[in-house]
ZAMARGU-4260 file (C-alpha; in steps of 0.2 Angstrom, whole numbers, plus 5000, padded with zeros to 4 digits):
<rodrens>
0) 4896/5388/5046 | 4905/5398/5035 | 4902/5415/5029 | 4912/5425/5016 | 4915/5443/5023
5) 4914/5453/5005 | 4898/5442/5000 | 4891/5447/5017 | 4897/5464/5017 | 4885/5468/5001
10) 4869/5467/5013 | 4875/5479/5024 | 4871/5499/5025 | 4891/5500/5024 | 4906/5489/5025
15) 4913/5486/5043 | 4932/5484/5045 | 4934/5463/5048 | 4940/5465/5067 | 4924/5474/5071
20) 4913/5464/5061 | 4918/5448/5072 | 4918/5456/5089 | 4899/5461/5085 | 4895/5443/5078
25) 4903/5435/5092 | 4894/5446/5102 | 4875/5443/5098 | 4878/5425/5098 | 4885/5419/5082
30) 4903/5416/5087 | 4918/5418/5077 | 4929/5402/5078 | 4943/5407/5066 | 4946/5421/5053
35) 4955/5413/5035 | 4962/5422/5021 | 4955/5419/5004 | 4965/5419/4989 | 4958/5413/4972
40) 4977/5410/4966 | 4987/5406/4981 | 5000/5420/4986 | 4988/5430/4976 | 4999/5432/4962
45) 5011/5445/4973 | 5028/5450/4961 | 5021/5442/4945 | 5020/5455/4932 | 5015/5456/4912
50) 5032/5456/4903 | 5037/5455/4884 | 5050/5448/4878 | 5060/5458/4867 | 5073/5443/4862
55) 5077/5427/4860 | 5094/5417/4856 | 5100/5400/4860 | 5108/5397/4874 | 5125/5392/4868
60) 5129/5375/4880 | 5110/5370/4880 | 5098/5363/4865 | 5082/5366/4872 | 5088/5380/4884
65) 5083/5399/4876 | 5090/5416/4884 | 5079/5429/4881 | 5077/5448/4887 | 5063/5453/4894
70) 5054/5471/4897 | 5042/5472/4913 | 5039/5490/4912 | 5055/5497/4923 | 5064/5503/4912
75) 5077/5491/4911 | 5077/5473/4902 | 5078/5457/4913 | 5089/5442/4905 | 5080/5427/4909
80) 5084/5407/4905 | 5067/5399/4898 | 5064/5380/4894 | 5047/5381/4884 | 5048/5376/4867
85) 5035/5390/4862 | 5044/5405/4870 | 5045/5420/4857 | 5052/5435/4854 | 5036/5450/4854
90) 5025/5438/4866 | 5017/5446/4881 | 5021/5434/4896 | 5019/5430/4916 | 5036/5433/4922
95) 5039/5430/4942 | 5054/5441/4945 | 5067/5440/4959 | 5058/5439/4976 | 5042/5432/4969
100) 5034/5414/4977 | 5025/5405/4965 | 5015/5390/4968 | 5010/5376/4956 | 4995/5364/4954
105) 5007/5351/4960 | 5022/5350/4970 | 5029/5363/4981 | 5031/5382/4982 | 5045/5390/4971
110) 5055/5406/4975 | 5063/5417/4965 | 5083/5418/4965 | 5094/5425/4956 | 5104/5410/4948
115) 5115/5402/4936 | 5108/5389/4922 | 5122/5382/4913 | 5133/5397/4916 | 5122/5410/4910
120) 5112/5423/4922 | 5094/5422/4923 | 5085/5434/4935 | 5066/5428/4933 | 5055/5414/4928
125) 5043/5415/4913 | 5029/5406/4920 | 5016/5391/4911 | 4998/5390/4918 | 5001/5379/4930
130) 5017/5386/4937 | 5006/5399/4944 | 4991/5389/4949 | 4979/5392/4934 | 4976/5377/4924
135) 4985/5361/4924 | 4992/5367/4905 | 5011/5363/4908 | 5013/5363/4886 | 5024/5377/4886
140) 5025/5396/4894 | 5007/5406/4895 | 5006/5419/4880 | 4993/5434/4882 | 4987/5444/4871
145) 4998/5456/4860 | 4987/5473/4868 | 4989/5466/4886 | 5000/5483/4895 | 5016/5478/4899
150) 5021/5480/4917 | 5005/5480/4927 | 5003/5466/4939 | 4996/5450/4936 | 4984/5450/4949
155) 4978/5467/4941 | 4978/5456/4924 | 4969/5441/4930 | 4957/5451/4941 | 4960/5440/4954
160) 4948/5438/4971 | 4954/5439/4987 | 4942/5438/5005 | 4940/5434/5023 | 4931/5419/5029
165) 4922/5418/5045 | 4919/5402/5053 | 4905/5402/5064 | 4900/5391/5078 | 4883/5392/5074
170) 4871/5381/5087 | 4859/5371/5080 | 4844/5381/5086 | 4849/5395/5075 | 4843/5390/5058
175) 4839/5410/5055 | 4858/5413/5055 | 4861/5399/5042 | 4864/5411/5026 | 4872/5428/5022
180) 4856/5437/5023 | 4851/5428/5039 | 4868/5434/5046 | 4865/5452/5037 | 4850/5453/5048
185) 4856/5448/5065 | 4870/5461/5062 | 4860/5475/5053 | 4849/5473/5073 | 4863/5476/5080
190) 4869/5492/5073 | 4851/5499/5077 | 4851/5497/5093 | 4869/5501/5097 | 4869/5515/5083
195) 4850/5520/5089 | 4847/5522/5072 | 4834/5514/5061 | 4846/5501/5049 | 4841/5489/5036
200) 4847/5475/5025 | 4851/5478/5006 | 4837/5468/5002 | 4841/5456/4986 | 4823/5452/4982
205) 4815/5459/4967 | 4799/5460/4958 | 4804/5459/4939 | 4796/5442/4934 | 4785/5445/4916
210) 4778/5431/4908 | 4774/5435/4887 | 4770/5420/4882 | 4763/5403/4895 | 4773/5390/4883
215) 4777/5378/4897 | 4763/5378/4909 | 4766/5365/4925 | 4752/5359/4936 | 4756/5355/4954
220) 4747/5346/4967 | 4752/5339/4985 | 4747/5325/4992 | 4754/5322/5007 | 4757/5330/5025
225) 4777/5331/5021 | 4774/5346/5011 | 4766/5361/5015 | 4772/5374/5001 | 4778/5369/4984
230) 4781/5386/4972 | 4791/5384/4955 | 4792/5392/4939 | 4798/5385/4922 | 4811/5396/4912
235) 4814/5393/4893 | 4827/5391/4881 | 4842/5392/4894 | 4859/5390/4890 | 4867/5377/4902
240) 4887/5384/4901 | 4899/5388/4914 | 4896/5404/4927 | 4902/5420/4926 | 4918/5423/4934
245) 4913/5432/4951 | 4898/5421/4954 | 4912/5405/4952 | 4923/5415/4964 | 4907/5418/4979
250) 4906/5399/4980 | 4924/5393/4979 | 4928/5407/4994 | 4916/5397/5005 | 4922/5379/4998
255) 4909/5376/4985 | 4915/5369/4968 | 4905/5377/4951 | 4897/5365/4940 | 4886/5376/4929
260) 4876/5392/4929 | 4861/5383/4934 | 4868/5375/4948 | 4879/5388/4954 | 4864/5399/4956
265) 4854/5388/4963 | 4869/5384/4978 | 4871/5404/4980 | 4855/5406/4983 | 4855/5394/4996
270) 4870/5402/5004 | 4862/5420/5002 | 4845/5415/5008 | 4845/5399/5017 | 4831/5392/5006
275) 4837/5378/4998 | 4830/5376/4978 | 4829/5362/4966 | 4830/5364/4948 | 4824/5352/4935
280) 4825/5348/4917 | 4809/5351/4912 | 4808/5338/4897 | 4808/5326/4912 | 4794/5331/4918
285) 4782/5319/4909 | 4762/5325/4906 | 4769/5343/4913 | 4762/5339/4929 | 4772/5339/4946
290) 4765/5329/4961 | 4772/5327/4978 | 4769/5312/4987 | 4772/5295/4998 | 4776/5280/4987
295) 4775/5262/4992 | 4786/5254/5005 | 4801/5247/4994 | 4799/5257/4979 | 4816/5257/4968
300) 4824/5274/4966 | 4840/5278/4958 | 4848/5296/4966 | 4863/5305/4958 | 4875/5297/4963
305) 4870/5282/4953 | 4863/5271/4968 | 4847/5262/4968 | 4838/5267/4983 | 4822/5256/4993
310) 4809/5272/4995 | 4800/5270/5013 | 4782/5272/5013 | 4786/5290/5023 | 4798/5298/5011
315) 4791/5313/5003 | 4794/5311/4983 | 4793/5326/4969 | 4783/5315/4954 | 4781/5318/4938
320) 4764/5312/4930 | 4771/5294/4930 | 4788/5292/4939 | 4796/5300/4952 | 4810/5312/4950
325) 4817/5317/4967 | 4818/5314/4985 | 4811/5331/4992 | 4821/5340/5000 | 4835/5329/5003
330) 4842/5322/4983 | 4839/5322/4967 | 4837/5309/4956 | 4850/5300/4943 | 4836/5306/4927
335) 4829/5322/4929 | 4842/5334/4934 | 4849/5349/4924 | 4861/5342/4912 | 4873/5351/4897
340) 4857/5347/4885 | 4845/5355/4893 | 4836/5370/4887 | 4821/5372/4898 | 4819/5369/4918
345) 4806/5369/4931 | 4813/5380/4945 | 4806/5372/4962 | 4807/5382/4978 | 4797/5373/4993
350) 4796/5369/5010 | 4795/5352/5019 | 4792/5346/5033 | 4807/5344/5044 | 4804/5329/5056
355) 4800/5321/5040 | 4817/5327/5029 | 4829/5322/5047 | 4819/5304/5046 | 4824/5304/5028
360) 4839/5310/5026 | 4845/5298/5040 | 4838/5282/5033 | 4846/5283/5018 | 4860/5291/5024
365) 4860/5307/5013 | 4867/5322/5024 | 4867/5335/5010 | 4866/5356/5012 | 4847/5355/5009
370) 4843/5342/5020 | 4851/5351/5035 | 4841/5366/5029 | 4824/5359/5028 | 4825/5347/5043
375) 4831/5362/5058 | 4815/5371/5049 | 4817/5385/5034 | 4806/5399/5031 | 4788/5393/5024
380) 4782/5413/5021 | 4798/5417/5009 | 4798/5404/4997 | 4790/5415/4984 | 4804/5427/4985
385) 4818/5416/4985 | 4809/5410/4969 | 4809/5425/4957 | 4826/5431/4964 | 4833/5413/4958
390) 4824/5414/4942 | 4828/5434/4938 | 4846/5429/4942 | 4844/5413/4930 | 4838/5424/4917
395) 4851/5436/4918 | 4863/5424/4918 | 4859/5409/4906 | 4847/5417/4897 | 4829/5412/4892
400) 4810/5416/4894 | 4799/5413/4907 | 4787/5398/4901 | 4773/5400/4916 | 4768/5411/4931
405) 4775/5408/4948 | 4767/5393/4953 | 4761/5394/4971 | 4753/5377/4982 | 4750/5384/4999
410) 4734/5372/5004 | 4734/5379/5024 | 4743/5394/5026 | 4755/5394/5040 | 4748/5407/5057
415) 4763/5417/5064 | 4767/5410/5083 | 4761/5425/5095 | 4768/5426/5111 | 4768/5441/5125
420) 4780/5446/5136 | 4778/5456/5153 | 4791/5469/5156 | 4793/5461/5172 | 4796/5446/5167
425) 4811/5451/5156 | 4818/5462/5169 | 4817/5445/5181 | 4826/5433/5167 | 4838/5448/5160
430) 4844/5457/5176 | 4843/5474/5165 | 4827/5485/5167 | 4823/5488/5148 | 4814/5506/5141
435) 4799/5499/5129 | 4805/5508/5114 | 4823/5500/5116 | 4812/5482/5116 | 4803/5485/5100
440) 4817/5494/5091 | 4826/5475/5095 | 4813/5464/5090 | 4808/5474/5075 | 4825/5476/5070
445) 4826/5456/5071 | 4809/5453/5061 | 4795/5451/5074 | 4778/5461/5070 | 4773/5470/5086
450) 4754/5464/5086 | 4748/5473/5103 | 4756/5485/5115 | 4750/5487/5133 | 4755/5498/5148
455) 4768/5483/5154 | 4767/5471/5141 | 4768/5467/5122 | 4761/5454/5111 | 4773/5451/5095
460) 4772/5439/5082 | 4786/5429/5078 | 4793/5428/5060 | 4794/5411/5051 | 4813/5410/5048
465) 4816/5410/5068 | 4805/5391/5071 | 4815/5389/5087 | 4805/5404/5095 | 4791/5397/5105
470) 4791/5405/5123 | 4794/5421/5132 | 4810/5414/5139 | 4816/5414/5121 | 4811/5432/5115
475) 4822/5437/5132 | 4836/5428/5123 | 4835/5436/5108 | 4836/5453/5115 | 4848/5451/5125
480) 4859/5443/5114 | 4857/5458/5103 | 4859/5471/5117 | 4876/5461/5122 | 4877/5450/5136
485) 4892/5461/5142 | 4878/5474/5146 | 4869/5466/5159 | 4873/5475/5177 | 4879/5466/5189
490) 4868/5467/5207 | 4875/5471/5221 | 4869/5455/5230 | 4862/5441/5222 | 4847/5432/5231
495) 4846/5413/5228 | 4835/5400/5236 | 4847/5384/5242 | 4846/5369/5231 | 4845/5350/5237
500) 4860/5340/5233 | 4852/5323/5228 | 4868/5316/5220 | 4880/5324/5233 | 4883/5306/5239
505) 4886/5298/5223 | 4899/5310/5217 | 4909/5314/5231 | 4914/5294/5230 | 4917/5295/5213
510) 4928/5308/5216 | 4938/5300/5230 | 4938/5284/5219 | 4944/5292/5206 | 4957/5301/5215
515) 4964/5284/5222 | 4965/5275/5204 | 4973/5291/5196 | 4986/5290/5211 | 4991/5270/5206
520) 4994/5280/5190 | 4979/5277/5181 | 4971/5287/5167 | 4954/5290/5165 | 4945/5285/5149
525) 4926/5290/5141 | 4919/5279/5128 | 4905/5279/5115 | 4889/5273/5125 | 4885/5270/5106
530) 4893/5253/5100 | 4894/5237/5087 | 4879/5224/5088 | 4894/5211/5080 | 4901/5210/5098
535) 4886/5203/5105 | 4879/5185/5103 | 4861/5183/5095 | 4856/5178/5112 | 4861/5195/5121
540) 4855/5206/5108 | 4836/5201/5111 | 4838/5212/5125 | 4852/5226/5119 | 4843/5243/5114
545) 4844/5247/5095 | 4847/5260/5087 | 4834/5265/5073 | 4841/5278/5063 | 4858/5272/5067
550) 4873/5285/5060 | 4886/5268/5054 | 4883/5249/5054 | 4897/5248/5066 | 4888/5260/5077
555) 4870/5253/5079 | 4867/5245/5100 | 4868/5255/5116 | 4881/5244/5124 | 4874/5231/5135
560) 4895/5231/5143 | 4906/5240/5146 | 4920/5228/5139 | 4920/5232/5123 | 4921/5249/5121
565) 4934/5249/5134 | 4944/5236/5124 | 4944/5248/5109 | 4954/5261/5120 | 4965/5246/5124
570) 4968/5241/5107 | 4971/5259/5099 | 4984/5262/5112 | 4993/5244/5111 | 4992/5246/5091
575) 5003/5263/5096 | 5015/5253/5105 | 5009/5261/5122 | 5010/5243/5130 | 5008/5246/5150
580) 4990/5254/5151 | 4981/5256/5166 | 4962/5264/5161 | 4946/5267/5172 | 4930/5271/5166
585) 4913/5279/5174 | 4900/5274/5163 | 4880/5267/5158 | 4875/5250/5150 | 4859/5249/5143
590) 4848/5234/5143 | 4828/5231/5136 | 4815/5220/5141 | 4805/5211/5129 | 4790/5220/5133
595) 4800/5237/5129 | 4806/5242/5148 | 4823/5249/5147 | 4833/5251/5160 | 4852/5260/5164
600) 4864/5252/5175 | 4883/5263/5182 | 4896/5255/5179 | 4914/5258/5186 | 4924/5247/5174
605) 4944/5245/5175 | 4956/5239/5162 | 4976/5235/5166 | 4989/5227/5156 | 5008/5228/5154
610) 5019/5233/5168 | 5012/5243/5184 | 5030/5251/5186 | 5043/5256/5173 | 5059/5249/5170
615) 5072/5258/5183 | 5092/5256/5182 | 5088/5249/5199 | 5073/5236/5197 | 5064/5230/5181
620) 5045/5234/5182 | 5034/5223/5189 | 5019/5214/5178 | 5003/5218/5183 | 4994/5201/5186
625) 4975/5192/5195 | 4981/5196/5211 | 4984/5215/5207 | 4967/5217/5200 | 4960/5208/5214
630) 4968/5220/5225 | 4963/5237/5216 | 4947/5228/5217 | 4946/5227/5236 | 4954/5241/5240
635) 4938/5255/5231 | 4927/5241/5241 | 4935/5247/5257 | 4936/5266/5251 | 4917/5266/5249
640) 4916/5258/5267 | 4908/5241/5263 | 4911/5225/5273 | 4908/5208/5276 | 4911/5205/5255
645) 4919/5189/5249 | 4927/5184/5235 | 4923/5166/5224 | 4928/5159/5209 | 4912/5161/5196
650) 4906/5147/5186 | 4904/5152/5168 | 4910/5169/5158 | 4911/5168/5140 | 4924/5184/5140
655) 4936/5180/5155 | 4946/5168/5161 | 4953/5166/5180 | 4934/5173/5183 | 4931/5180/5201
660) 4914/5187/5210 | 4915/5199/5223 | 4898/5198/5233 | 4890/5208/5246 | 4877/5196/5255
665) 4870/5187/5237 | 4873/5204/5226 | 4887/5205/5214 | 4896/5218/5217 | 4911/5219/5207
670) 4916/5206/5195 | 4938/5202/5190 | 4946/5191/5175 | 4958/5188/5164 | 4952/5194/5143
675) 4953/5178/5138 | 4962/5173/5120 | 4946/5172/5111 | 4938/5190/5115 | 4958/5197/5113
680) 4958/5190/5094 | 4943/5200/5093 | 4951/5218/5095 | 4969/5211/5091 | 4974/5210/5108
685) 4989/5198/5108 | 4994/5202/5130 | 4986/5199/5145 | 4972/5212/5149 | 4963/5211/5166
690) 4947/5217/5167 | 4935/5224/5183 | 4917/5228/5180 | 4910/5236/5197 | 4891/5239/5199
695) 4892/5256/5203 | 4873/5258/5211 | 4874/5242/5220 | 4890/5249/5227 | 4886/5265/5232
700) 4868/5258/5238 | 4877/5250/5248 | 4887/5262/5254 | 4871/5273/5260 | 4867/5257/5272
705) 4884/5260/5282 | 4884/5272/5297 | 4901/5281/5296 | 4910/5282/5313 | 4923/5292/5318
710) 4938/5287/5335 | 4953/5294/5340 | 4968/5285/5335 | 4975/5272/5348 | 4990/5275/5358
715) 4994/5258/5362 | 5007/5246/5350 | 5000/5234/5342 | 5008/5218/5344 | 5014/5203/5328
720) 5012/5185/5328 | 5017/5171/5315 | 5012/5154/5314 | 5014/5142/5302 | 5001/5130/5298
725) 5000/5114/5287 | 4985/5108/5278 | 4979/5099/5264 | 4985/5106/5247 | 4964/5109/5242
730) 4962/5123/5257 | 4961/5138/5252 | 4963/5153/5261 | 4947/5160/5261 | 4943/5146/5272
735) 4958/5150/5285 | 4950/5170/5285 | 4937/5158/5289 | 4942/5148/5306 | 4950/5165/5311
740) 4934/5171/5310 | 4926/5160/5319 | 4938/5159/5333 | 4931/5176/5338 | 4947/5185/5344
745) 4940/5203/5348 | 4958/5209/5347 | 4965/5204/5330 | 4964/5216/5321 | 4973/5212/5307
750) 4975/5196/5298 | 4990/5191/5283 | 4995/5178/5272 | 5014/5181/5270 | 5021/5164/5260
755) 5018/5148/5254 | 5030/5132/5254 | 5025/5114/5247 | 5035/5100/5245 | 5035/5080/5249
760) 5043/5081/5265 | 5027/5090/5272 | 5018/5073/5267 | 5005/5069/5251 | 4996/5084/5247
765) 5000/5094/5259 | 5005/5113/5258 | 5009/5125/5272 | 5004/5142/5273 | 5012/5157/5283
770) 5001/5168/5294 | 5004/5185/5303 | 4991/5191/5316 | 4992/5208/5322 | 4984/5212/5341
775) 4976/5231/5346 | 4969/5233/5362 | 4963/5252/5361 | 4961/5256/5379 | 4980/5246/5386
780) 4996/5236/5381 | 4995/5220/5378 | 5003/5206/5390 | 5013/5191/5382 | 5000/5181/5394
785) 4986/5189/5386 | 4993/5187/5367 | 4996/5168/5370 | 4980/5165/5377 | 4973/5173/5359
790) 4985/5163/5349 | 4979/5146/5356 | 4961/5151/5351 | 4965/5150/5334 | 4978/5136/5334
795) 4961/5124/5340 | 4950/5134/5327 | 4963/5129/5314 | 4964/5111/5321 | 4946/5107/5322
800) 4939/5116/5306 | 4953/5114/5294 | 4964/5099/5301 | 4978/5108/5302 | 4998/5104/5309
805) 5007/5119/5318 | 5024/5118/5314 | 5037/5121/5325
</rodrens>
């Protein structure tokens, strides 16, 4: 949020020195994030000064060149070359002397040098409007008028308005704090307690209104729950023109553009107080009669910005007797806003309901100022005041009569939350043992009525602009934020009671996961849970969760995969010529039911393409490929300590190629493939990207199953075999694992294909394959006898299950 420090330093007893002012803003809980200078003409004018130019001649090698000489009030006269066609001798001018920077509308930032222009010394610049950054008038130089005083500066002349703007990091519970007065406050609480003495705001609000003469009466009515409090009043026989000069200024330190009077007040009022106002013209308003209301499902509306709107059946509409004029609280509409023509309004000032706005304002997509008041909840008890101060300033400004007393619906008064608060009990949630007085001084510093005070305790009504207050937990907040935070003693000891790790399991896995992929030299990504429904077939989206109020039409599904999103990543940082990626991902998909069960599934999901290694002088780097994926794959299965897992081809993935199924038992664990060519068009991925999805809690579910052991390492050596077998070309290796297996050799321990070799002379369809065993025995040597004895157990394992030949 951003908060102008002159603007704000008008509600204050007196003005506190910028540095000061942000350490105590930061302090009570409205942070500071930056400090920017504001400066209506940028370089504020510095080393511009009013000049008059005492004499002109043409310059003698140039046509359209002039030299003239120019008095700025030192005493001495400055010889300056000037191109303007209307430059004269007796014109009071902006002149930029030696030293000066001046900035233009357009283009970059000029200096001032002494230099030569076709031989003839010119010390200075005498400047056009926009040279200097006040119109885009580029005619010829700026002439002023023939009493302006020679020599004073130009940002003296032009009054120009400098501030400091604070950026805020306001959190969104603090909808009190979304104004200048709101900020006033919280600050104003602050000096009373720390100051212990009584200090109030520079209240704003006045009681001025007079009606003469009723000419334009307006009946209000509300017919719907959105609305709880509509007030207005009709001003007549205003002058719509441009603002005065320093309300044009207020707005644009904080980034606001001026339209017109009537619209600048209303946006500075909305900045001052946080209540957000409408104004309409009030010939709109057709049988003088305002009525706020649900229209039917459908119904056509056309806002400001010239778009034809489909009204839901929930959207709360300002009406005039026949048509409706505005969305409350969120925009107006195309046809009865304040326009150049106008001469009389209807001034609206009103709260509405602000689950209803958000619900609003997000169907349609409308995210304006006023919607963002109204839906975090503004205060129901001030619109009155807002109201006359708006209209008083209206009057003051563009003139006019009031045409009808201030117009008030309130149907069912709003009660102020109560709540109590043992002394105990802050003591217990603050650490700090708080005197009474210091309490109340707080609270009613901060706006809360003090209803009831007891021995121990204090029953305090809570003001409408602070909605987020509900509990005593909250009023603890609230004084200790105002007390400082920094003011809390630290105990001694600190007596805690010991927590239950439940997810101690789960992370410590993820972690030593993680720190395995991160040492292969992957990175770690996080995606948007929040994804595109145009990824996903008709078929899957019957059971993908939708979003309702969704922010973008490419944002608008909880991802049902984790691909997707992950291919994104891929894509930005192929598109950016980062070509050799290795990403992993700990994330959620979301599924539904069709009878409206939804469920969450952990994912850990794996994403490689490119090289593994870098070029070296030495070796080129090696592509990553199946088997690689295959083997990262495995690899986090043995981490979490899972066995007897096997790996099969699967039958059908519409998004991979080369697919492969890790299971455990008949669970799928973990699944491996290649991004096939149609699903890389998608996200323009023109390489080869492997992909592993690993069920993360049917993993580490798993992993709870398995009894962890601990044995010392073995003394013995191990001992190598090789053999090498022939078999038919169709055996795959998994069924070699397989007969090894099954020859029940207690003593390998280890088991490794190491090469392949095919060719006719083996015979037809024959292959043979390359295998190294490696015998432990953990309590004693091994003998050759007893080595040979275990390598003819699986020689006639391989001869009887898979027909094999042992070559020689």
């Amino acid at each position: 949020m951003t908060i102008s420090y002159n603007w704000l330093s008008e509600y204050l007893p007196e003005k506190i020195e910028p540095e000061k002012l942000s350490k105590i803003l930061t302090s009570i809980g409205l942070e500071v994030e930056s400090i920017e200078k504001f400066e209506e003409f940028k370089g504020g004018l510095e080393g511009l000064v009013v000049g008059e130019v005492m004499a002109c001649e043409k310059h003698p090698d140039a046509d359209k060149l002039t030299i003239t000489k120019v008095d700025i009030g030192t005493g001495e006269q400055l010889q300056i070359v000037c191109g303007a066609p209307n430059v004269a001798a007796g014109q009071k001018v902006i002149v930029a002397t030696i030293g000066a920077t001046i900035y233009p509308l357009t283009g970059e930032p000029l200096t001032m040098r002494k230099a030569k222009i076709r031989g003839v010394e010119s010390f200075g610049m005498i400047c056009a409007e926009d040279e200097i950054g006040l119109t885009d008038n580029h005619a010829g130089i700026m002439v002023l008028p023939a009493d302006t005083k020679t020599g004073i500066a130009a940002a003296d002349y032009f009054d120009t308005y400098n501030d400091l703007i604070f950026e805020i990091g306001l959190t969104p519970n603090r909808m009190d704090a979304m104004s200048h007065l709101g900020v006033a406050k919280d600050v104003c609480a602050y000096l009373w307690h720390h100051n212990k003495k009584e200090t109030a705001v520079k209240s704003p609000y006045k009681n001025g209104i007079k009606v003469n003469k009723k000419t334009l009466p307006i009946d209000v009515s509300i017919e719907t729950t959105g609305c709880e409090r509509y007030s207005g009043i009709t001003i007549t026989n205003v002058t719509v023109a441009e603002s005065p000069k320093w309300l044009q200024q207020k707005l644009k330190a904080i980034g606001l553009r001026p339209i017109n009077n009537i619209v600048d007040i209303t946006n500075f009022i909305l900045h001052e107080t946080g209540q957000p106002l409408h104004a309409f013209d009030a010939a709109k308003i057709n049988g003088n009669k305002i009525v706020v209301k649900n229209l039917a499902e459908g119904t056509p509306f056309i806002t400001l910005d010239e778009k034809e709107r489909k009204l839901s059946a929930d959207d709360v509409m300002v009406c005039n007797a026949e048509t409706p004029m505005c969305i409350g609280g969120v925009y107006g509409g195309l046809h009865s806003g304040v326009t150049n023509d106008t001469k009389n309004i209807f001034l609206e000032s009103a709260w509405f309901n602000p689950i209803s706005i958000r619900k609003t304002s997000f169907r349609h997509g409308l995210r304006t100022d006023a919607a963002t008041r109204f839906e975090k909840g503004v205060d129901i008890g001030n619109t009155v005041n807002v109201l006359k101060r708006a209209a008083l300033l209206i009057k003051e400004i563009a003139g006019g009569e009031f045409g009808s007393d201030v117009i008030d619906v309130y149907p069912s008064p709003k009660e102020k939350t109560e709540i109590s608060i043992k002394y105990h009990y802050l003591k217990k949630l603050s650490g700090k043992n708080y005197h009474g007085d210091t309490i109340k001084n707080i609270l009613t510093g901060l706006g809360f009525e003090i209803i009831k005070e007891g021995i121990d305790d204090l029953r305090i009504a809570v003001p409408f602009s602070k909605p987020d207050i509900t509990i005593p937990a909250d009023i603890v907040e609230e004084i200790m934020r105002i007390d400082g935070l920094d003011n809390v003693d630290i105990p001694s000891a600190i007596t805690i009671s010991p927590a239950v790790e439940t997810l101690a399991h789960e992370a410590s896995y993820k972690e030593k996961t993680a720190n395995y992929l991160i040492g292969l030299g992957f990175n770690e990504i996080f995606t948007n849970s929040i994804t595109n429904a145009a990824y996903y077939t008709e078929e899957e989206l019957q059971t993908t969760v939708k979003m309702i109020n969704s922010l973008s039409a490419e944002l608008n599904v909880m991802r049902p995969s984790m691909m997707e999103t992950g291919l994104e990543s891929v894509a930005y940082n192929l598109n950016r010529r980062n070509s050799d990626l290795q990403f992993f991902e700990f994330g959620k998909t979301y599924n539904t039911s069709a009878i409206g069960k939804y469920s969450e599934q952990q994912h850990l999901s794996i994403y490689i393409t490119g090289k593994k290694d870098t070029d070296s002088w030495k070796t080129k780097g090696a592509k990553v490929d199946i088997y690689y994926a295959k083997a990262v794959t495995e690899k986090i299965i043995q981490l979490l300590g899972i066995k007897g897992s096997t790996l099969n081809p699967a039958e059908n993935n519409k998004n991979l190629d080369n697919c492969l199924e890790l299971k455990v038992k008949n669970d799928i664990v973990a699944t491996i493939g290649t991004i096939n060519k149609k699903t890389g068009e998608r996200f323009d991925i023109k390489q080869p990207v492997f992909f592993i999805d690993i069920d993360w809690d049917k993993a580490t579910s798993l992993n709870k199953k398995i009894k962890i052991e601990y044995k010392e390492i073995i003394k013995f050596p191990s001992v190598q075999r090789d053999l090498a077998i022939v078999v038919d070309r169709a055996t795959k290796y998994q069924d070699v694992e397989k007969a090894t297996a099954n020859a029940k050799v207690n003593k390998l321990s280890f088991v490794n294909l190491f090469d392949i070799f095919e060719s006719d002379k083996l015979g037809a369809n024959k292959k043979s394959l390359a295998v190294s065993f490696t015998f432990l025995d953990e309590e004693k040597t091994l003998t050759d006898k007893e080595i040979d004895a275990m390598m003819s157990k699986i020689i006639v394992s391989y001869e009887k299950e898979l027909n094999a030949e042992i070559r020689k």
